[in-house]
Every structure is written in C-alpha cells, then in structure tokens.
C-alpha positions as CSV (number, residue, x, y, z in Angstrom):
1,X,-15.1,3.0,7.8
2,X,-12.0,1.8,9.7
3,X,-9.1,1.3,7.9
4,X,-7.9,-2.9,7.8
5,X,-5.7,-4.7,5.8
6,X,-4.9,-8.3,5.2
7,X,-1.8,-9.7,4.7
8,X,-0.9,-12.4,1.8
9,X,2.7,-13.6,1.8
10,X,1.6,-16.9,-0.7
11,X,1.7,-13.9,-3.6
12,X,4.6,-13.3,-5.4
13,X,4.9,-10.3,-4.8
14,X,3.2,-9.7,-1.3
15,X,0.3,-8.6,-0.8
16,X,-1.7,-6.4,1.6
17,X,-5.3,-5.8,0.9
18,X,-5.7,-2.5,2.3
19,X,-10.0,-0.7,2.8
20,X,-11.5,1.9,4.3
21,X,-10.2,5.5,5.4
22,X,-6.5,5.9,5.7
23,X,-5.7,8.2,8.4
24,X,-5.0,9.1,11.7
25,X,-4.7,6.3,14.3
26,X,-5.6,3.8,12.1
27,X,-2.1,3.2,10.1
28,X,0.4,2.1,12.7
29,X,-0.1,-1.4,12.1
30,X,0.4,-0.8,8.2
31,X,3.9,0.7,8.8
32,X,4.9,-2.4,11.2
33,X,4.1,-5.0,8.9
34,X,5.4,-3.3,6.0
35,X,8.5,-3.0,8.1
36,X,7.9,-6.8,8.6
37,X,7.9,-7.9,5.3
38,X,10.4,-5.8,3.8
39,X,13.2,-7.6,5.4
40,X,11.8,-11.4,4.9
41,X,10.4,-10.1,1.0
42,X,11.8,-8.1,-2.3
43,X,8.2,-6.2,-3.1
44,X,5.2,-5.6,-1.6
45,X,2.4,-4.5,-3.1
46,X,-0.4,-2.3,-1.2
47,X,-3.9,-3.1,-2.6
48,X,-5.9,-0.4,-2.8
49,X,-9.5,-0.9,-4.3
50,X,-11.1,-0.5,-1.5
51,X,-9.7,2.7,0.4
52,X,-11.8,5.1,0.4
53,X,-10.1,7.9,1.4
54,X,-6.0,9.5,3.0
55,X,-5.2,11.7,4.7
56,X,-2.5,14.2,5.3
57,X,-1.0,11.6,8.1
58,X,-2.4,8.8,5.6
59,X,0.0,9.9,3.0
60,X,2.7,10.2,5.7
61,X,2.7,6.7,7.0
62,X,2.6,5.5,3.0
63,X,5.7,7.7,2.5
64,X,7.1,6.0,5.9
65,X,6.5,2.6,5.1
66,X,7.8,3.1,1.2
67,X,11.1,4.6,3.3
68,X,11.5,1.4,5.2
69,X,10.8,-1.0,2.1
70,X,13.3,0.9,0.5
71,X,15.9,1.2,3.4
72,X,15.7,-2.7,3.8
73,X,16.3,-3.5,-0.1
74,X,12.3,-4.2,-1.2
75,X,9.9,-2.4,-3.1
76,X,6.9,-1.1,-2.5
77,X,4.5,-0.2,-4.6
78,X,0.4,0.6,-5.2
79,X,-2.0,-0.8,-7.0
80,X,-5.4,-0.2,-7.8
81,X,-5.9,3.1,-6.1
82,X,-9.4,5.0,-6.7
83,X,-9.1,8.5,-8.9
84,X,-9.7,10.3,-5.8
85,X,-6.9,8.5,-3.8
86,X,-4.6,8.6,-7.2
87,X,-5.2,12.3,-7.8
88,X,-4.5,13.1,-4.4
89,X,-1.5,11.5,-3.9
90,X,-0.3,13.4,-7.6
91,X,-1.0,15.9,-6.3
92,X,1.4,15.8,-3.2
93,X,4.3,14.1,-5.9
94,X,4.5,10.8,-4.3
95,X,3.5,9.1,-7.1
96,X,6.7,10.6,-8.7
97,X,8.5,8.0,-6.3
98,X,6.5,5.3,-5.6
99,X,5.7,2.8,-8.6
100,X,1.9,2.0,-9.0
101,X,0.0,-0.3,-10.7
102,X,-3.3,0.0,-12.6
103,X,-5.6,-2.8,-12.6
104,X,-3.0,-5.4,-10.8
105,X,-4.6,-8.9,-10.1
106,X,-1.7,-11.2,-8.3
107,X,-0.5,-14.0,-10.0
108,X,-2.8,-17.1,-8.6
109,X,-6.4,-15.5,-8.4
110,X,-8.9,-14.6,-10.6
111,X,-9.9,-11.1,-8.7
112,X,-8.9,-9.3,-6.2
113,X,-10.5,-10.7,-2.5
C-alpha cells in the first residue's frame, strides 16, 4: 500500500493521519508539510495506526521532519504506532528523541478517522 496522509490543522495539536508503507519515494510530501506546519503551529502529531511498515529512508525522513519541527520551535511527536513500527524505531534510538504517544485520540473526536 502507498503511503498517504491527511492533514488536520482544526486539532489542537495538528494532526496528520499517516497509512500504509513508509519508505522510499513516497515520504517527500510528509517532510514538506511538516516543514509547513511547524512554522504556522507549536506540535504536530504524526498518526500512526495505520502504517504498516518504515523503512531505512522511512526512518530518515521522520528524523528529517522531527529536525525541522524542532529547528522552527514546534514539536513533533508519534502516536499510535503498531509494535512492529515501535520496535523498529527502538531499536534505531529515535524514540530516545522523539516523544510518542500511546493510544492518542485528539481532543474533538471520538476515534481516530
């Protein structure tokens, strides 16, 4: 599956609900509108029930985008990442840096879309 998000600046914090397979060629548009937001917003949150799977360039344009919330005064953080996708980004330390959250709904919605 493709990787997609959608964007949700009503949320306090923003929100981009991110599915399918993080990697190659399919995150550019991610680290843009991260970019984006992080000079109009103070956190953005990447939701990520539905991703299925990153990969070494996956965790590279997290790390990028995390880098340029960070350079332009916002946090970024995760939320509702899948063991696999949790374990693997452990394992590489970046959870060491980047805050998560476990079971995050938004403020103003029942579930996540």
């Amino acid at each position: 599956m493709a990787f997609t998000f959608e964007t949700y600046e009503q949320y306090t914090p923003v929100m981009l609900f991110c599915e399918g397979k993080l990697t190659l060629g399919s995150g550019g548009e991610l680290r843009a509108e991260v970019k984006r937001l992080a000079q109009l917003h103070k956190e953005i949150v990447l939701e990520m029930t539905y991703v299925e799977y990153i990969d070494s360039i996956g965790i590279g344009i997290i790390t990028t985008a995390f880098v340029s919330a960070r350079n332009a005064g916002c946090r970024l953080r995760l939320a509702n990442m899948s063991t696999r996708v949790r374990d693997l980004l452990s394992l590489t330390q970046i959870l060491r840096v980047i805050e998560t959250y476990d079971n995050f709904v938004p403020p103003g919605i029942d579930r996540v879309p």
